[in-house]
N, C-alpha and C positions, 0 to 999 in steps of 0.2 A: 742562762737563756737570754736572748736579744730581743728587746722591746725599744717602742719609741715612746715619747711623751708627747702630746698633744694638750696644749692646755687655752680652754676656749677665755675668751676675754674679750668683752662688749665695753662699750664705754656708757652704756647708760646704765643706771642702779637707780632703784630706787629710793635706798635709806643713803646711797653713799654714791652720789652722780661722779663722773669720772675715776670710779673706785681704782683702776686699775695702772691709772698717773698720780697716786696720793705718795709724797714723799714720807716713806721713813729709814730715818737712820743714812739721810744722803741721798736716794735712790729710791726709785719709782717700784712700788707694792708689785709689779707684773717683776723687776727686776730681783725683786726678791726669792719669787716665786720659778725662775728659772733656776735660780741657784740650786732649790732644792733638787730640782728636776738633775740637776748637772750632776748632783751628788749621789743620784741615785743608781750612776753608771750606763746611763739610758744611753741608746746607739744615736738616737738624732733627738733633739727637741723643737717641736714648731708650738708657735703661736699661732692663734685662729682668733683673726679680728674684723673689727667692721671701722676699726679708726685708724686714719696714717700713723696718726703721732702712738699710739701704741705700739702699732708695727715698725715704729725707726727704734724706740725705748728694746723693743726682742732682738733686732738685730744687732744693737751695741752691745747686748746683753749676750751676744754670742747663739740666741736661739734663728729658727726659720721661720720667719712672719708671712703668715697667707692672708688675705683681704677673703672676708668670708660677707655674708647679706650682712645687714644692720636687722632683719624679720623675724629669727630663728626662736622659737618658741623654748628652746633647750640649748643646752651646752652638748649634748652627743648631738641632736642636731649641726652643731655648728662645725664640731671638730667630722663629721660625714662628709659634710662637703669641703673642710681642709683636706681628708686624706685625699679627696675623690684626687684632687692634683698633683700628688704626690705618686711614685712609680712602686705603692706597696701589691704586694700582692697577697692573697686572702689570709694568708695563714700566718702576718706580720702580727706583730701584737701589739695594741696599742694601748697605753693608758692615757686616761683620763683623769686629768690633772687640775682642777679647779683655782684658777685663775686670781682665789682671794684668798689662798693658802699660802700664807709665806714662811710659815714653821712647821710645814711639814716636812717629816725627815726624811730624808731618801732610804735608809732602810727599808720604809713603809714603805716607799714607791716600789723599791726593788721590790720587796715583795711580793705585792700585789699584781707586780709586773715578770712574773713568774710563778703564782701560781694557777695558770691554766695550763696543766698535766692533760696525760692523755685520759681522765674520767670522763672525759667525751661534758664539761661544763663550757656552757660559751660565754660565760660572763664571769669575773672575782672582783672581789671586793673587801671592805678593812672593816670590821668591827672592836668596839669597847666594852668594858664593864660599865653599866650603867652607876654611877658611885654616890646617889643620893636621892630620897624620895623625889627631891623638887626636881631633880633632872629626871626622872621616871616619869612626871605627870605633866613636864612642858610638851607642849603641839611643836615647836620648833627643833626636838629632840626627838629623830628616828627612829625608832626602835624593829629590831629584826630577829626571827624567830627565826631555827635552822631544825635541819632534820638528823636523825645521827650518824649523817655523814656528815654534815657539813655545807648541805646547798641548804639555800632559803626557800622558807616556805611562804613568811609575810611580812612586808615591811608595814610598818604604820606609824602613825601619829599621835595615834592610845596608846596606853596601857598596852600590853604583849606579850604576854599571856595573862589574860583575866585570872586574876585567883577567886576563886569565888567564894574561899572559909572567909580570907581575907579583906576584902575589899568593904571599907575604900581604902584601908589603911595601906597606901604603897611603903612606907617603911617597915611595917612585920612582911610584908610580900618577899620585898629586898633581903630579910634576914633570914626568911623560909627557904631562897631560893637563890642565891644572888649572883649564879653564875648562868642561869638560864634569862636574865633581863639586861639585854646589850645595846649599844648605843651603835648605829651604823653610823660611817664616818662614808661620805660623796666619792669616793676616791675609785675607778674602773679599770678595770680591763680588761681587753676584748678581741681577738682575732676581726680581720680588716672584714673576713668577708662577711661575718656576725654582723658587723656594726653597719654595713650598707643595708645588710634584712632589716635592723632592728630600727633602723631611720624610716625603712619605707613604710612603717607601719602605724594603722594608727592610731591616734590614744585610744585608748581602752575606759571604760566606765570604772575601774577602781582607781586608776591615776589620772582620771579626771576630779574622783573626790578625795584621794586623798593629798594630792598637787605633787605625787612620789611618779620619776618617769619610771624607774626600774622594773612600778606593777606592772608596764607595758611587755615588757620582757618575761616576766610569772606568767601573764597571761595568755600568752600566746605561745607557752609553752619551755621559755630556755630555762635551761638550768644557771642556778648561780651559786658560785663557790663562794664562800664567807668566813674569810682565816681570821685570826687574830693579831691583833697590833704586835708588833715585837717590843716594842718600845712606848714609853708616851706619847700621845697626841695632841701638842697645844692649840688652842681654839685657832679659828681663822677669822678671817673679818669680815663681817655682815655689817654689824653695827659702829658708829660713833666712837663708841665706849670699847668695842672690837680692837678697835685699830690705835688705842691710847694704850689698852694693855699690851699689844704687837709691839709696840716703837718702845713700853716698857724690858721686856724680856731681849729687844736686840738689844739696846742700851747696855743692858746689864752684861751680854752677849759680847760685848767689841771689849768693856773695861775690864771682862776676866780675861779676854783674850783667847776664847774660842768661836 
């Protein structure tokens, strides 16, 4: 199946300003982060930015840099008005590719970026095992409930499914149950003509409180598919401390010589 990659990239951050020109391993974190995209066999990949010097770093990088607002409230925001210029037509598929993922594998992309089958879903997406109490009960760890198909029912910031013998003890939950508490990983994708409804719309009161755009999407109705990782998924970089363990794993990455 043919999909493109779209991967939005702002220059302002808050923990991590200019996140997306941070050198590691030689080469700029957005540089990284195309490679993946490259690996994943995707038919085109663009970049969607509001900074030149990003947009020259995508083009050496061999990706398509579009100049997007510097205002966007979101990254599907931002990659909407990337495609809008681009000559796709509705039923192209694009993922969504977050811009401070430099280890992520293109298996994963691939993926993700074929599984929208004809179950009539307009949105997939990558999920994990959640693999430890303290990641069960961080806000900063997603968590996603599916139905037994497979589409999602809720993404949150709690706990997910409340066990109520158990609680608050998240670690007998995890051992009661441990394949129904998963870890959503950002990673989208979406048919072109989805993503232009799914922009025009607008937040919704559960992703305004839970700060998740996807409930936008629950809410007003789409379905979302939710496969599982094939492979591992190393963290991405939010933080500091993010992007020291990132430039540790490539390091190690160039000296084994993979």
């Amino acid at each position: 199946m043919s999909f493109r990659v779209v991967i939005p990239a702002r220059y302002g951050s808050v923990r991590l300003p200019g996140k997306a020109l941070v050198e590691i391993g030689g080469q700029a974190l957005i540089a990284h982060v195309i490679a993946r995209a490259a690996d994943s066999g995707a038919a085109e990949i663009v970049v969607a930015t509001d900074d030149e010097r990003i947009a020259g770093v995508a083009r050496r990088a061999g990706a398509v840099a579009v100049m997007t607002r510097a205002d966007h409230a979101s990254g599907t925001d931002r990659i909407a008005e990337a495609v809008a210029t681009r000559a796709y037509g509705d039923e192209v598929i694009v993922v969504n590719l977050q811009g401070d993922e430099p280890l992520m594998p293109g298996e994963v992309i691939r993926q993700v970026g074929c599984a929208l089958d004809d179950d009539g879903a307009e949105m997939a997406t990558i999920a994990v095992p959640i693999d430890g109490a303290r990641e069960l009960t961080d806000p900063n760890v997603v968590k996603v409930v599916c139905d037994a198909t497979g589409l999602a029912l809720y993404f949150s910031r709690a706990v997910v499914p409340w066990d109520r013998d158990r609680q608050p003890d998240a670690a007998a939950a995890l051992l009661a149950a441990p394949r129904i508490y998963r870890r959503h990983l950002g990673l989208y994708a979406y048919r072109v003509g989805f993503l232009r409804r799914f922009a025009a719309l607008p937040p919704c009161p559960l992703e305004e409180i839970e700060k998740l755009e996807q409930l936008r999407a629950l809410y007003h109705g789409a379905r979302i598919r939710v496969i599982s990782a094939a492979v591992e998924v190393p963290t991405g970089v939010d933080t500091p401390g993010d992007l020291e363990a990132v430039r540790r794993v490539l390091a190690a990455r160039s000296h084994s010589g993979r």
